[in-house]
Structures are given as structure tokens and as C-alpha cells.
C-alpha positions as CSV (number, residue, x, y, z in Angstrom):
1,X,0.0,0.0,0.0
2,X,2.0,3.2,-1.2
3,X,1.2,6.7,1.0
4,X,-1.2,8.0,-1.3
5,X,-3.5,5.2,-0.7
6,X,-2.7,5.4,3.2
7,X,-3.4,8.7,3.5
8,X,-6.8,8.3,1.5
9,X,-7.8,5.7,3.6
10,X,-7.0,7.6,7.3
11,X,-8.9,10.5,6.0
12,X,-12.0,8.6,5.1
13,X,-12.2,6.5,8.2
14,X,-11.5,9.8,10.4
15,X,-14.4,11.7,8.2
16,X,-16.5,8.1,9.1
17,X,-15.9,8.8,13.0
18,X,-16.5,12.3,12.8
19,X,-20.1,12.2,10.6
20,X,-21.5,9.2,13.7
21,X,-21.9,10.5,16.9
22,X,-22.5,7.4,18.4
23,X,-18.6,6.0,17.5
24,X,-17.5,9.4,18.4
25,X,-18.6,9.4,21.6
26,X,-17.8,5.9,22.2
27,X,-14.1,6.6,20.9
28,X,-13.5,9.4,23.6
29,X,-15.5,8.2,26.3
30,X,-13.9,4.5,27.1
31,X,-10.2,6.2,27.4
32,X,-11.7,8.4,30.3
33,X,-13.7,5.1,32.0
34,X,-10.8,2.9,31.8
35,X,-8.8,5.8,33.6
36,X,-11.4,5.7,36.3
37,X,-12.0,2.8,36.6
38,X,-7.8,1.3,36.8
39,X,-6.8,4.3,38.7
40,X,-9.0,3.7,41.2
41,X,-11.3,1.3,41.4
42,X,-8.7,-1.7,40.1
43,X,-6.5,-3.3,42.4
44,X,-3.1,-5.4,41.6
45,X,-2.9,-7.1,45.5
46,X,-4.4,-10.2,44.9
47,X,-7.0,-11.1,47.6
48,X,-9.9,-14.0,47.7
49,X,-9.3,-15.6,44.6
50,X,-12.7,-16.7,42.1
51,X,-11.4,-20.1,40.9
52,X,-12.4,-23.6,40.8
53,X,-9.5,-26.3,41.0
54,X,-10.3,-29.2,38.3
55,X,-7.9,-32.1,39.0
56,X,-9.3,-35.2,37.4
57,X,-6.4,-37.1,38.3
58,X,-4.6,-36.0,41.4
59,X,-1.3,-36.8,42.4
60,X,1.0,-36.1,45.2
61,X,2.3,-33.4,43.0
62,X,-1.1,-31.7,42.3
63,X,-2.5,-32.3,45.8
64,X,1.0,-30.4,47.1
65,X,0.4,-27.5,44.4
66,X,-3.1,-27.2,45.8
67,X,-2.7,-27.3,49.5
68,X,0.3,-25.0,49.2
69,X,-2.3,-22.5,48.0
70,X,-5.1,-22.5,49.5
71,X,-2.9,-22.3,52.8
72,X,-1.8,-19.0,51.4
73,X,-5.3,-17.5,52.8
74,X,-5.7,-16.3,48.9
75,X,-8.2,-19.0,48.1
76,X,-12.1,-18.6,49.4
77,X,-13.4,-22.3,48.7
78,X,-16.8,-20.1,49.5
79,X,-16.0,-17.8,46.9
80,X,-15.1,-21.1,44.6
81,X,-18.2,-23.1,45.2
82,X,-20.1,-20.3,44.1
83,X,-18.4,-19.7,41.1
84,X,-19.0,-23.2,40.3
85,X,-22.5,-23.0,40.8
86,X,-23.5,-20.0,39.9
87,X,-22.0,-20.4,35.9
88,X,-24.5,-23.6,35.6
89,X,-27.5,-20.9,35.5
90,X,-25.7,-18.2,33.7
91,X,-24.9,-20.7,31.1
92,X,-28.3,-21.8,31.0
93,X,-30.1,-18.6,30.8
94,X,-27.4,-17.5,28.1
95,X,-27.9,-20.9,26.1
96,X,-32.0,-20.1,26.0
97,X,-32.8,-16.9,26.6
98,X,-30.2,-14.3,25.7
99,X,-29.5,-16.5,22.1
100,X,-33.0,-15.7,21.3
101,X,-32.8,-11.7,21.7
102,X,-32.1,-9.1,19.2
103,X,-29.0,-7.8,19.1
104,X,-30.3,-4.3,20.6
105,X,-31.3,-5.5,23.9
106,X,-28.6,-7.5,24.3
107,X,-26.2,-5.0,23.5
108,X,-28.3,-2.7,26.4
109,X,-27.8,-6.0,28.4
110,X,-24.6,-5.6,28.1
111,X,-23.9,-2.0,29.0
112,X,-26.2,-2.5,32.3
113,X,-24.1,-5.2,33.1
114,X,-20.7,-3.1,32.5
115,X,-22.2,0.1,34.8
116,X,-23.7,-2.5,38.0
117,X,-19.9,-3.8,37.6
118,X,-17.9,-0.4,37.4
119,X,-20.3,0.7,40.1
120,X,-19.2,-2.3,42.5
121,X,-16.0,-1.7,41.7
122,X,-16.1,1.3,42.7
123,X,-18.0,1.4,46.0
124,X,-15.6,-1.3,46.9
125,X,-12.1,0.9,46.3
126,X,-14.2,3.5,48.1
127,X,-14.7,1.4,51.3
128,X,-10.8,0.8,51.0
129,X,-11.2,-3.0,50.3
């Protein structure tokens, strides 16, 4: 692709951005929510770990790995179990219900579930957890 052709093609696709609002506002909003949101509602200290172990064949070594870290205090087997058990419904309703939705409300669907998540997040850096 010489420069000419380059050139063409950034000025049409910044023309494209410019003429929809909607991509626009998109384009400049996300930058200022992910600054939000990793300066100060994301943490790097790693605390009560979501995970499930799946060892279908233990041995001494994997028992060893696996004791070793839940002795850490980093692994919630409460938080685990429910992590387990709550994806069985969520796949579920998402094999059923969501699969039969147009693509509008399930693209709503998916911004309310961003927001309720940015919003915990949130609350919880504010409470200092």
C-alpha cells in the first residue's frame, strides 16, 4: 500500500468517525472510563481468589500444588463453590434466553451489566477493600 493510498484511507475512516456521533462518543469516552475505573477502582494485590481447582487425576504433586495454595489465605473455597455454581444458571439462561434476543437489547444488556460492575467496583475501592 503506497502513501497516497494510506493517506486516502485515514482520512475517510476519520471523516466516518466524525459524521457518527455514536462511534464518536464511544471513541472518547472508554479512554476516560478505563482511567477511572484502573486508577481507582482496580487493584493489583491479589486477595480472595474466584477459581475452581479441576484435577481429574490427582497426584502427590497436584494435591502439594493445591494445599500449598489454599494455605496462602488467597483462596475462598466459598468464593469457589459459588463460582462453580453460579455459571451452571448463567450458562443456561445464556444458552435459551439471551441467544433468542435481538442484538439491541442484548447489546443494552450488556452496558447495564458493565455500569452495576464499574459501580461495584467502585464502592468497593471507596470502602478501602
Amino acid at each position: 500500500m503506497n502513501r497516497n493510498a494510506l493517506r486516502a484511507f485515514v482520512v475517510k475512516e476519520f471523516h466516518h468517525i466524525l459524521r457518527d456521533r455514536q462511534t464518536l462518543t464511544i471513541l472518547l469516552m472508554m479512554p476516560l472510563v478505563q482511567v477511572i475505573l484502573f486508577g481507582y477502582a482496580l487493584r493489583s494485590d491479589v486477595k480472595d481468589i474466584r477459581m475452581a481447582i479441576v484435577d481429574p487425576a490427582p497426584d502427590h504433586a497436584t494435591l502439594e500444588l493445591q494445599s500449598r495454595f489454599v494455605a496462602t489465605g488467597r483462596y475462598s473455597r466459598r468464593a469457589a463453590l459459588g463460582l462453580a455454581l453460579g455459571g451452571i444458571p448463567g450458562v443456561l439462561i445464556a444458552a435459551f434466553i439471551v441467544k433468542s434476543m435481538d442484538i439491541t437489547t442484548v447489546r443494552w444488556l450488556v452496558v447495564g451489566v458493565v455500569l452495576i460492575a464499574a459501580t461495584m467496583m467502585l464502592r468497593s475501592a471507596a470502602k478501602g477493600e
